[in-house]
C-alpha positions as CSV (number, residue, x, y, z in Angstrom):
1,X,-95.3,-2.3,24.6
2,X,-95.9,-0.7,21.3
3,X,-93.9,-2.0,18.2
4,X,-92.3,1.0,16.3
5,X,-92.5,0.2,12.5
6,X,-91.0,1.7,9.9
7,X,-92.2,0.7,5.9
8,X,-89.0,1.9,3.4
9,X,-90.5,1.2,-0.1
10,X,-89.4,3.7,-3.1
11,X,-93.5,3.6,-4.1
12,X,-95.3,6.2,-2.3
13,X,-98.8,4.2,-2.6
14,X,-97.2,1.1,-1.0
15,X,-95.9,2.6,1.8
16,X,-99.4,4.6,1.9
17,X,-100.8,1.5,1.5
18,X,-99.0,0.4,4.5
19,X,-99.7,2.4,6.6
20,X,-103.6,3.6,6.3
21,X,-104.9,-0.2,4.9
22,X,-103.1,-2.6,8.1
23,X,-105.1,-2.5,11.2
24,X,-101.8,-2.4,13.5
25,X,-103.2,-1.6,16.5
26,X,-105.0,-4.7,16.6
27,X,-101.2,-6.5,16.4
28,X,-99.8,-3.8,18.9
29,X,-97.8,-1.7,16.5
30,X,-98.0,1.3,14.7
31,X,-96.4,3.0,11.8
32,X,-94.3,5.7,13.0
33,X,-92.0,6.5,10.2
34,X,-91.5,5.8,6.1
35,X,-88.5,6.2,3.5
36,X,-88.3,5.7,0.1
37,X,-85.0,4.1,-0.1
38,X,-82.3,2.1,2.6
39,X,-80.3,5.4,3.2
40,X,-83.1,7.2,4.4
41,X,-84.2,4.6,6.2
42,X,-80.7,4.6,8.0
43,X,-80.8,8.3,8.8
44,X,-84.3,7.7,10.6
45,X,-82.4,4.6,12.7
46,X,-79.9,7.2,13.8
47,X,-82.8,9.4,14.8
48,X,-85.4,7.4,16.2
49,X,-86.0,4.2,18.1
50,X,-87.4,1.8,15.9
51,X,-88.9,-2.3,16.7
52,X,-89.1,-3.3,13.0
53,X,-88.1,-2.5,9.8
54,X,-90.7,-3.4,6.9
55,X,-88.6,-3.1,3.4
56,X,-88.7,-3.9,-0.2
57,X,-85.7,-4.9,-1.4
58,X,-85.4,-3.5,-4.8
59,X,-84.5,-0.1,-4.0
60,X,-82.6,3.1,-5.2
61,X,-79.1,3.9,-3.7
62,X,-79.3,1.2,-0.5
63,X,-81.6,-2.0,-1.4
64,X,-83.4,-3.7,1.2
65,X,-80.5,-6.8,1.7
66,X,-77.7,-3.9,2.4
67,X,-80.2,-2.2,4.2
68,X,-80.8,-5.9,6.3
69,X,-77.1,-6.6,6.5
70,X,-76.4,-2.8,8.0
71,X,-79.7,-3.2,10.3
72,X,-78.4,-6.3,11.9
73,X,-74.8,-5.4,11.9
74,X,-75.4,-1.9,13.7
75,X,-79.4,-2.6,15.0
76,X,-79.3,-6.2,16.0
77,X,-82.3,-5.8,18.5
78,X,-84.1,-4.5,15.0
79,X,-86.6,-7.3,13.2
80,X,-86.6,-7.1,9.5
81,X,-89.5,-8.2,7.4
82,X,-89.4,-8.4,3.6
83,X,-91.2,-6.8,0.7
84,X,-90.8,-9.2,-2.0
85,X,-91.4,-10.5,-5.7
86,X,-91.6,-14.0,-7.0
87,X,-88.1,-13.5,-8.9
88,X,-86.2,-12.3,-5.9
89,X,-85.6,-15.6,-4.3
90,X,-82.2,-15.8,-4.2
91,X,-82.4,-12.2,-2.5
92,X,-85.1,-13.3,-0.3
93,X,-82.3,-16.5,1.0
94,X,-79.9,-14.6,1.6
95,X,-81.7,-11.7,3.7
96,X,-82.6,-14.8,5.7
97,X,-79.4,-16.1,6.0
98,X,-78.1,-12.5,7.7
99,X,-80.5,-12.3,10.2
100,X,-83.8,-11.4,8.5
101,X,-87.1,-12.4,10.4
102,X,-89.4,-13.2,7.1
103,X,-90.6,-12.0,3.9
104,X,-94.2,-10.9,2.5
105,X,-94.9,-11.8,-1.4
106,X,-96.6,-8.1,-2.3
107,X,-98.8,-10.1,-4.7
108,X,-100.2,-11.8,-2.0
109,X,-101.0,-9.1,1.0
110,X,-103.9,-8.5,-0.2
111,X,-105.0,-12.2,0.0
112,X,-106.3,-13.2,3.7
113,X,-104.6,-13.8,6.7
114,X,-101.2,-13.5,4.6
115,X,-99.8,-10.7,6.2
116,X,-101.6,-10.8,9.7
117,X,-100.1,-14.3,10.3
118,X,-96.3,-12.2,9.5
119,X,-97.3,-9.5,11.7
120,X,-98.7,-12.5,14.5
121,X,-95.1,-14.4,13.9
122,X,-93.2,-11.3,14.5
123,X,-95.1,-10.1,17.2
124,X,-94.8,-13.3,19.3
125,X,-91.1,-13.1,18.6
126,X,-91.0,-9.3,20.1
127,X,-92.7,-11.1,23.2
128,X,-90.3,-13.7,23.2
129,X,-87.8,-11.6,23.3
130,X,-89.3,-9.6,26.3
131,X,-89.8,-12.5,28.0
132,X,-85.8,-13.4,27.6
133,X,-84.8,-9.4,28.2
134,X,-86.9,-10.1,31.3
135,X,-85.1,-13.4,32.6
136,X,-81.2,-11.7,31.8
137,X,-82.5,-8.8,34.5
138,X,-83.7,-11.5,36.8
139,X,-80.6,-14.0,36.5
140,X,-78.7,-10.7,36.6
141,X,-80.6,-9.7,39.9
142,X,-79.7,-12.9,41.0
143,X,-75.9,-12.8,40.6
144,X,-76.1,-9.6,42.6
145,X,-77.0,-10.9,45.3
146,X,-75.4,-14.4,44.9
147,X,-72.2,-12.0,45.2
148,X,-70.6,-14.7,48.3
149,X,-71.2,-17.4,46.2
150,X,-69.3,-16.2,43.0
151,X,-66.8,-15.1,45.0
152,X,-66.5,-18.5,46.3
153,X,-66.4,-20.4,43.0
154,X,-64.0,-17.5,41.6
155,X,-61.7,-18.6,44.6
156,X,-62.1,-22.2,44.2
157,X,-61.1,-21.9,40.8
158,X,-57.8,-19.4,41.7
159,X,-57.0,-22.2,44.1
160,X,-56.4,-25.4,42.0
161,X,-54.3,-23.2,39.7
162,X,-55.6,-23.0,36.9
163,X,-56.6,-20.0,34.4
164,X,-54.8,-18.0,36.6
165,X,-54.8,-15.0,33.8
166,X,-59.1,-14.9,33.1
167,X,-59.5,-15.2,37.1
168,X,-57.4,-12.7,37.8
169,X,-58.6,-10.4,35.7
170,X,-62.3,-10.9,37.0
171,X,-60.9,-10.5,40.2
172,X,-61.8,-6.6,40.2
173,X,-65.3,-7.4,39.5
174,X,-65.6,-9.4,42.3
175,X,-63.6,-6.8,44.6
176,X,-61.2,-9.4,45.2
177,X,-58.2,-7.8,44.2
178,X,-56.8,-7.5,48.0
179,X,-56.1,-11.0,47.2
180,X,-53.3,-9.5,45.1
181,X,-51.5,-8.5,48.2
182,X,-49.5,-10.3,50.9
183,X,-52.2,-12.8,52.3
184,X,-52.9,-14.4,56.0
185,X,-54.1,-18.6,55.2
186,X,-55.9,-20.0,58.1
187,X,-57.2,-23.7,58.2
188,X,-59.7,-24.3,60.7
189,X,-60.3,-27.9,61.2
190,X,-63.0,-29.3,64.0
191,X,-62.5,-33.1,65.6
192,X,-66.3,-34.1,64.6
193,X,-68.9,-32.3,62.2
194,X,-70.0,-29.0,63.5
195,X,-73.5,-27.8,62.0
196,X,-72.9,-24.6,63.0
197,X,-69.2,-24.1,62.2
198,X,-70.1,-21.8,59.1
199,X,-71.7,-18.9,61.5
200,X,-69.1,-19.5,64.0
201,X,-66.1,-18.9,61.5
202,X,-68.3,-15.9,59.8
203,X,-68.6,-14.9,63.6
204,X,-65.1,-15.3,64.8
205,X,-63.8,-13.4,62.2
206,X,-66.0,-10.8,62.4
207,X,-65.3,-10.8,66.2
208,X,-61.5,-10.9,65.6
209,X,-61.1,-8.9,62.1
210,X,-63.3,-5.8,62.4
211,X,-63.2,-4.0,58.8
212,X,-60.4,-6.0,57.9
213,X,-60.4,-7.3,54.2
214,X,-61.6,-11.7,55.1
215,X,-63.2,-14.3,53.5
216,X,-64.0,-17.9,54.5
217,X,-64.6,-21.1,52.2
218,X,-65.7,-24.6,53.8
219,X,-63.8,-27.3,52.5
220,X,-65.3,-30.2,54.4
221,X,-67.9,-31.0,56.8
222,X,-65.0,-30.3,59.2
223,X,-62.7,-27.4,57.6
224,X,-62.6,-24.3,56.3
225,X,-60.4,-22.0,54.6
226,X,-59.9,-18.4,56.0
227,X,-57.7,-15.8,54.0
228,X,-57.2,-12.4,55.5
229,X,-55.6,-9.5,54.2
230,X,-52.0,-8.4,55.5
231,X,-51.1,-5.0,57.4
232,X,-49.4,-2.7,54.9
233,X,-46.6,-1.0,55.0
234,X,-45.1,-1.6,58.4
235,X,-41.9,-3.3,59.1
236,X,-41.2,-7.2,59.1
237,X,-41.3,-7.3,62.7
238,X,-44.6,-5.6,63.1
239,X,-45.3,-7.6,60.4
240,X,-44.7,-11.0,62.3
241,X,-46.7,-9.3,65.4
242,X,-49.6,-8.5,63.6
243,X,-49.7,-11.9,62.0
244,X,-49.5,-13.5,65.6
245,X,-52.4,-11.6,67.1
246,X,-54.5,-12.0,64.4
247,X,-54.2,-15.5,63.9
248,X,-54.4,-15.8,68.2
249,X,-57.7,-13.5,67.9
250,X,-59.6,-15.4,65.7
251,X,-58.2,-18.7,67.1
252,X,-59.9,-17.7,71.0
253,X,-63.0,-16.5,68.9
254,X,-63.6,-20.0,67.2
255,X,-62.7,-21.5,70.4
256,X,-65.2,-19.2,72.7
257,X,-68.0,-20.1,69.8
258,X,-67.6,-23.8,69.0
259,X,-69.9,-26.3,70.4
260,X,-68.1,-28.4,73.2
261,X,-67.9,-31.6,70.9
262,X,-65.9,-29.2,68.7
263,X,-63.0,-29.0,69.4
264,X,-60.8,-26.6,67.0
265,X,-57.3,-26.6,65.3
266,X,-55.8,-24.0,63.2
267,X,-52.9,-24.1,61.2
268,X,-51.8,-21.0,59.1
269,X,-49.1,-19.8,56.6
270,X,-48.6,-16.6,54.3
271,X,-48.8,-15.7,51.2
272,X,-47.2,-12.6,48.9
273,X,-49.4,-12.5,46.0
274,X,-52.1,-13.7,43.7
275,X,-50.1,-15.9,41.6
276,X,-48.6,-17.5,45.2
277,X,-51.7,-18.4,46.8
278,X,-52.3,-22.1,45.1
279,X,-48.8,-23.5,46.0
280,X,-49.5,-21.9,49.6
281,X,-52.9,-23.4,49.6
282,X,-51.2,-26.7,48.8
283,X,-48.7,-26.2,51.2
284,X,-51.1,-25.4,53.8
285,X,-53.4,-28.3,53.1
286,X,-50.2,-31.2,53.3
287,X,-48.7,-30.0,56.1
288,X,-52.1,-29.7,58.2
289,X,-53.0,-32.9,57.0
290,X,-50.0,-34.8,58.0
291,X,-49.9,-33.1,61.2
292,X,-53.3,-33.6,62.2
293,X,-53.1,-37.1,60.9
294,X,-50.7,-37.7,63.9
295,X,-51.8,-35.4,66.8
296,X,-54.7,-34.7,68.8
297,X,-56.5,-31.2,67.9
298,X,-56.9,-28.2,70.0
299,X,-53.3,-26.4,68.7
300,X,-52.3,-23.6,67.0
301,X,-49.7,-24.5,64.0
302,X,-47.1,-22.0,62.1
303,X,-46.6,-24.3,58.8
304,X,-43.8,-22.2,57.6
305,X,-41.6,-24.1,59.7
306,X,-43.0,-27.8,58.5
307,X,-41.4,-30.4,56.7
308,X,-43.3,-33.3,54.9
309,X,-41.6,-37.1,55.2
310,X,-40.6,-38.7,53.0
311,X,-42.4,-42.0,51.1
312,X,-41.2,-44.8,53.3
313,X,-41.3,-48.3,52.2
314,X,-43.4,-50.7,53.8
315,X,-40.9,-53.6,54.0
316,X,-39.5,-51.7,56.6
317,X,-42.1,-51.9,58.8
318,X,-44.1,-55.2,57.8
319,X,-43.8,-58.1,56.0
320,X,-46.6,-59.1,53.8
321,X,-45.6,-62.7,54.4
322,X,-45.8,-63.2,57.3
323,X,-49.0,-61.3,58.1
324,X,-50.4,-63.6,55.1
325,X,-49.5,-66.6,57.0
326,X,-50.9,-65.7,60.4
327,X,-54.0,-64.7,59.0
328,X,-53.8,-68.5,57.0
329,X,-53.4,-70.1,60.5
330,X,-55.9,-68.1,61.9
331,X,-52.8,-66.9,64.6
332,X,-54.8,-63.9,65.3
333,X,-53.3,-62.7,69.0
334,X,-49.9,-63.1,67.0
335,X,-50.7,-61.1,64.6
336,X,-52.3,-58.2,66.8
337,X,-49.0,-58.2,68.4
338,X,-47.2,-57.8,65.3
339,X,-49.5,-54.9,64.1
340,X,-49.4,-53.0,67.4
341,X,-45.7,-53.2,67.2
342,X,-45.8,-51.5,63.5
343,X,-48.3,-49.0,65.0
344,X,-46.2,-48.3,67.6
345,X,-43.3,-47.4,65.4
346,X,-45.3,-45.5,63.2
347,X,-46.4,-43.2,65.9
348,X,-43.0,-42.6,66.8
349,X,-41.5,-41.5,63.7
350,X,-44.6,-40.3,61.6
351,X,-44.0,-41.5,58.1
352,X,-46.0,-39.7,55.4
353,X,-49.6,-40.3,55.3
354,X,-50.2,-41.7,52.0
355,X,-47.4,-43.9,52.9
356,X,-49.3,-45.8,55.8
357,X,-52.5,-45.7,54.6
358,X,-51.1,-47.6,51.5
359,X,-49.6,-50.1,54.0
360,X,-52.4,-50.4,56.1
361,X,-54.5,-51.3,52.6
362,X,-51.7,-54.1,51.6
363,X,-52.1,-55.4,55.2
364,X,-55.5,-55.8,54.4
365,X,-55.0,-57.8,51.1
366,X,-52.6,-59.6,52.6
367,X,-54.9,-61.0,55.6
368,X,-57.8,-61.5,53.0
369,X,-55.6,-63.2,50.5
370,X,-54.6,-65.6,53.6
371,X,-58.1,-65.8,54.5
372,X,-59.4,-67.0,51.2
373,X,-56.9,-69.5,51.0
374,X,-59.2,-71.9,52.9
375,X,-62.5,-69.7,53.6
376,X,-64.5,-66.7,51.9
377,X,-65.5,-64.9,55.1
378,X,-65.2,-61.0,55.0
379,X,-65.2,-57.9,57.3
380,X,-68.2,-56.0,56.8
381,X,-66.1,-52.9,58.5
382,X,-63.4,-53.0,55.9
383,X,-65.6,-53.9,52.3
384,X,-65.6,-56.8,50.3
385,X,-62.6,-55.7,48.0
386,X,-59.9,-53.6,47.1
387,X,-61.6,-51.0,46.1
388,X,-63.6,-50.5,49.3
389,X,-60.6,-51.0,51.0
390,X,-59.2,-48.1,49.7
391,X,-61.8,-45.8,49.6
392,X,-62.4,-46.4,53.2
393,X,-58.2,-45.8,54.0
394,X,-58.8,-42.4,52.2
395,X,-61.5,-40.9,54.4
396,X,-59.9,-42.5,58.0
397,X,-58.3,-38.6,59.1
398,X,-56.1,-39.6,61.9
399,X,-53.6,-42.3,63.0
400,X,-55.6,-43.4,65.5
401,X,-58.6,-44.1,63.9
402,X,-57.0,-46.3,60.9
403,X,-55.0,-47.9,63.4
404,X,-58.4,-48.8,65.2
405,X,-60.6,-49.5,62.0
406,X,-57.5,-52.1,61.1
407,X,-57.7,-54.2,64.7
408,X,-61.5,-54.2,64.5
409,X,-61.8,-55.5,61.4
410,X,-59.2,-58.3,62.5
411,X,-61.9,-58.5,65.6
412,X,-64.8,-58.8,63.0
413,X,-63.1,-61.7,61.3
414,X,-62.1,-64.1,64.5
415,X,-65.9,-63.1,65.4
416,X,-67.0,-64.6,61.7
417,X,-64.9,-67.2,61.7
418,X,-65.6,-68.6,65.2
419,X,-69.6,-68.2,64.2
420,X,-68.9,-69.7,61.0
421,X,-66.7,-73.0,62.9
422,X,-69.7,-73.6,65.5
423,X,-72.1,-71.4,65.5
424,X,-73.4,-69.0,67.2
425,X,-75.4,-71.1,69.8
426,X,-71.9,-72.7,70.7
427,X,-69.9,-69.7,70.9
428,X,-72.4,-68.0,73.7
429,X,-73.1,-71.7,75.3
430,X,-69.4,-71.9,75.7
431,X,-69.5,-68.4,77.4
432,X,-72.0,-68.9,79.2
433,X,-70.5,-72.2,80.7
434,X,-67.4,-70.0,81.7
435,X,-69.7,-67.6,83.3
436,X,-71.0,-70.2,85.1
437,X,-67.4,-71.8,86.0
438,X,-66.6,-68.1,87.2
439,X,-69.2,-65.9,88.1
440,X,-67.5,-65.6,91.5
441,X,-64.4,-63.7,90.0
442,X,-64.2,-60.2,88.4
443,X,-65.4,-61.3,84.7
444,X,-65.0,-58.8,82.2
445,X,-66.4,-59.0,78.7
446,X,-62.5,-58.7,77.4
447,X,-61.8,-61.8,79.3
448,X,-64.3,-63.9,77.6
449,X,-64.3,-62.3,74.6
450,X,-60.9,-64.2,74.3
451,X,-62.1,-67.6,75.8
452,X,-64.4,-68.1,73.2
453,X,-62.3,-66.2,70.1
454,X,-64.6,-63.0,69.5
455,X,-64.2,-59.5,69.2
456,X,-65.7,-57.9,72.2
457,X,-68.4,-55.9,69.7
458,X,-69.3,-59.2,68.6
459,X,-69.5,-61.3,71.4
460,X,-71.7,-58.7,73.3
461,X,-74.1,-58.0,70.1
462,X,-74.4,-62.4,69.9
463,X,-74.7,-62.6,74.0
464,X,-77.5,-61.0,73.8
465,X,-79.2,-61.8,70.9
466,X,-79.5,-65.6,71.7
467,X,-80.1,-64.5,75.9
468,X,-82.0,-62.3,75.3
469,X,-80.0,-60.0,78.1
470,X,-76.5,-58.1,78.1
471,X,-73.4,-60.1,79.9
472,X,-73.5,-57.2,82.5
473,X,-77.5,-58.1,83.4
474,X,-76.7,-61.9,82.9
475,X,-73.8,-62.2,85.0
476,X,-76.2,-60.0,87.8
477,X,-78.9,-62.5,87.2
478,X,-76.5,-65.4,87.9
479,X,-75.0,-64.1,90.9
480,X,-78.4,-63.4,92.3
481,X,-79.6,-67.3,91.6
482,X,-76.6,-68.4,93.4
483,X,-76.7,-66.1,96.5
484,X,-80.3,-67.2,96.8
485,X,-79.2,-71.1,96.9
486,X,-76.9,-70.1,99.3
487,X,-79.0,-68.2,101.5
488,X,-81.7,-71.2,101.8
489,X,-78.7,-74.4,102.1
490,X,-76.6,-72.3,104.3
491,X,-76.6,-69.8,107.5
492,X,-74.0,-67.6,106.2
493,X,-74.8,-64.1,106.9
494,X,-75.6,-61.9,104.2
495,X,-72.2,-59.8,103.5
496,X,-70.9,-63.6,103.4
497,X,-73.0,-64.7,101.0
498,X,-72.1,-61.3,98.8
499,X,-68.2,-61.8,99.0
500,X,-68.8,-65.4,98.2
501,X,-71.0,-64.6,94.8
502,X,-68.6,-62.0,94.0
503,X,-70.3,-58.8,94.8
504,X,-67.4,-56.9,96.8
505,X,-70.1,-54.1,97.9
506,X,-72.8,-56.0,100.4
507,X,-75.0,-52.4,99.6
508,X,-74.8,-52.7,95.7
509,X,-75.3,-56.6,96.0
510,X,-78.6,-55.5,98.4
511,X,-79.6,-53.3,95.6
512,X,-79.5,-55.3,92.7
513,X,-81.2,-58.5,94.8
514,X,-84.0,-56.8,95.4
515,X,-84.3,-55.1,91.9
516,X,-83.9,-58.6,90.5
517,X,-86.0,-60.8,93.1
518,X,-88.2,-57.7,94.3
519,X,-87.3,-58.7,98.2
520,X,-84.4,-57.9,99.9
521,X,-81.6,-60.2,101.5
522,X,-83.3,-59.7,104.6
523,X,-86.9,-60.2,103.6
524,X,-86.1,-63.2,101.5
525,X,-83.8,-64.7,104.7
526,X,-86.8,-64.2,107.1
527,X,-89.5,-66.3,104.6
528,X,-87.4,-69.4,104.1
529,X,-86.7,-69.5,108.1
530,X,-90.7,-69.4,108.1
């Protein structure tokens, strides 16, 4: 890139100067034009392209500051560069001040390096200026193809309601303005994270859509936003047809695509224009919220139709008290029956959301604040205080799932508070000694999780970590040991001895002695009779 001077001096031998004495090649630039006074100089602007301006500034007609102040009103990509005496300071400051890029003392250009470090200076600032030019095209590429992702962040923005007016208006630009007319919501929700739910919604609509005006925007790891343009002009019943099979369409399409650990809802309402679609968003999000927070997935769900509970208040359905003072006496079983009683309840007449999750969080303080009446222990699965209790509450989706993270932290405590009473040697040595008082009978882990006071996660993680084997493999081990003092003090025969160990299958007791002793029944019979 050449730099296009022109020198505007009213002395012919400066601006000859100029121009035949400066090596400008040497700072890539050249002299391509030359006036004697500021309106000249303009009348060359309107003619030719020009980099920089140099100029003295006392002139005829148009000095050298109007002829800055018109240069970087109407030329603001033009560099100026001053011609200048000792006594034009307050000239010289401000030219600066307007946009000016530096100024040359006449009485010293002849002195060295004066005027080629000017000419360096502005030339670095041409390059710089090039390399910005450079980086607007590139960030401008960029946002080209970053098209989706605008659009996106344009419709984020639309959706929390706020500068309706400047969104709108950029709508256009983002060929969004379809959103302007009557609108299909879909929320797609999956049971469990689903990796590849993004394709599969960009798939299913394209599989159920065609050329139809779409677009999808994830809102969670397990949601997503869908908004599809409306038929036009056709009647309200064709309307409420065309609205069923599209939302059926794409609802078979996710289903056909998802993973099997996927399974899909979708809940949909409509909206008529731009200025609707936040409240209808809202709308959209509360009802499919409380709805899912009650049901199993695997639905399709007209919202229009919907109406949200009421708050509810928590007295009605527990009493603080009381769950305080059961958690004090450490009356645990009592106070799972009083909780799966509320639950129950609950279920049946589906209060709103934040409504139980805010009692489910003062059941919590309430057990802790018993708890720490007379002990400090915690439950690693609900936090260590109100705060983690509540974060927790908030990101629990369903009914089902708070109403299980609530029991197992109960089960957590009884666990730590029976370790913390005897320890855990005591605890498993009083299991194993019913084991031992029962291994005959069908043991289950839930029955001796309640004879020694543990959560059945708990007692199973202690078992066997101090045995050094599962209860299942323990209570085989045991049974084994026994039938094999039976088989050498007695002459029962072998589906005898099985019945009376408690194996009701002779083959799977034959199985698991010889995995256990390497012999079978049999073989080890036939070498004690030896």
């Amino acid at each position: 890139m050449t730099i296009q001077i022109l020198v505007v001096d009213d002395e012919m031998i400066v601006r000859r100067g100029l121009k035949t004495l400066v090596p400008w090649g040497e700072f890539g630039m050249e002299v391509v034009s030359e006036a004697a006074n500021g309106e000249k100089a303009l009348n060359i602007l309107k003619q030719q392209p020009i980099d920089l301006v140099i100029t003295d500034i006392r002139m005829p007609i148009i000095d050298g500051l109007e002829l800055t102040r018109i240069i970087k009103r109407d030329y603001p990509h033009i560099k100026v560069l001053l011609l200048t005496c000792y006594n034009d300071f307050e000239y010289v400051k401000e030219a600066l001040e307007i946009g000016a890029s530096g100024y040359l003392l006449k009485t010293e250009m002849e002195e060295d390096g004066h005027l080629e470090n000017a000419l360096s200076r502005i030339r670095s600032e041409f390059e710089q200026m090039k390399t910005n030019q450079e980086m607007v095209r590139e960030l401008q590429r960029q946002a080209s193809q970053s098209l989706p992702l605008l659009r996106e962040k344009w419709l984020r923005s639309l959706l929390t309601g706020d500068h309706y007016t400047e969104l709108k208006q950029q709508s256009d630009k983002l060929a969004l303005r379809w959103l302007d007319k009557p609108c299909l919501l879909l929320l797609i929700m999956y049971k469990e994270n689903v990796n590849a739910a993004e394709e599969t919604v960009s798939k299913a609509l394209q599989d159920g859509l065609g050329e139809a005006n779409a677009m999808a925007v994830r809102l969670s790891d397990r949601s997503y936003l869908v908004l599809i343009e409306k038929a036009a002009n056709i009647s309200k019943q064709k309307g409420m047809e065309w609205e069923n099979h599209t939302v059926l369409t794409v609802y078979a399409a996710l289903k056909s695509l998802a993973p099997a650990s996927g399974q899909v809802q979708l809940y949909y309402r409509s909206s008529r224009s731009m200025d609707q679609l936040p409240a209808e968003y809202s709308n959209l999000l509360q009802f499919a919220e409380q709805h899912a927070f009650y049901h199993e997935l695997g639905t399709v769900e007209d919202t229009h139709g919907m109406e949200l509970p009421e708050a509810f208040e928590a007295q009605a359905y527990v009493n603080g008290q009381d769950v305080k003072r059961l958690a004090m006496i450490r009356n645990w079983s009592r106070l799972k029956e009083m909780l799966a009683e509320v639950t129950a309840l609950i279920q049946d007449r589906k209060p709103s959301v934040e409504s139980v999750k805010m009692m489910v969080i003062d059941i919590v303080l309430a057990i802790m604040e018993g708890l720490q009446s007379n002990s400090h222990i915690i439950s690693s699965l609900w936090g260590s205080n109100k705060f983690d209790y509540m974060e927790r509450v908030k990101k629990i989706p369903t009914f089902k799932e708070l109403t299980e993270w609530l029991m197992d932290g109960i089960g957590h405590l009884e666990a730590e508070r029976s370790v913390l009473i005897g320890g855990v040697n005591k605890v498993i040595a009083k299991a194993a000694a019913y084991i031992e008082t029962h291994f005959h009978e069908e043991v289950t882990l839930e029955q001796l999780a309640e004879h020694v006071g543990l959560s059945k996660s708990y007692l199973s993680s202690y078992f066997k970590k101090v045995t050094g084997e599962s209860f299942i493999d323990y209570m085989l081990q045991l049974r084994v040991e026994k039938a094999k003092e039976l088989f050498r003090q007695t002459n029962l025969k072998i589906y005898e001895v099985a019945e009376a160990v408690g194996f009701q299958d002779p083959k799977y007791f034959t199985k698991s002695f010889k995995r256990i002793t390497g012999v079978s029944p049999n073989q080890y019979k036939e070498a004690i009779e030896k």
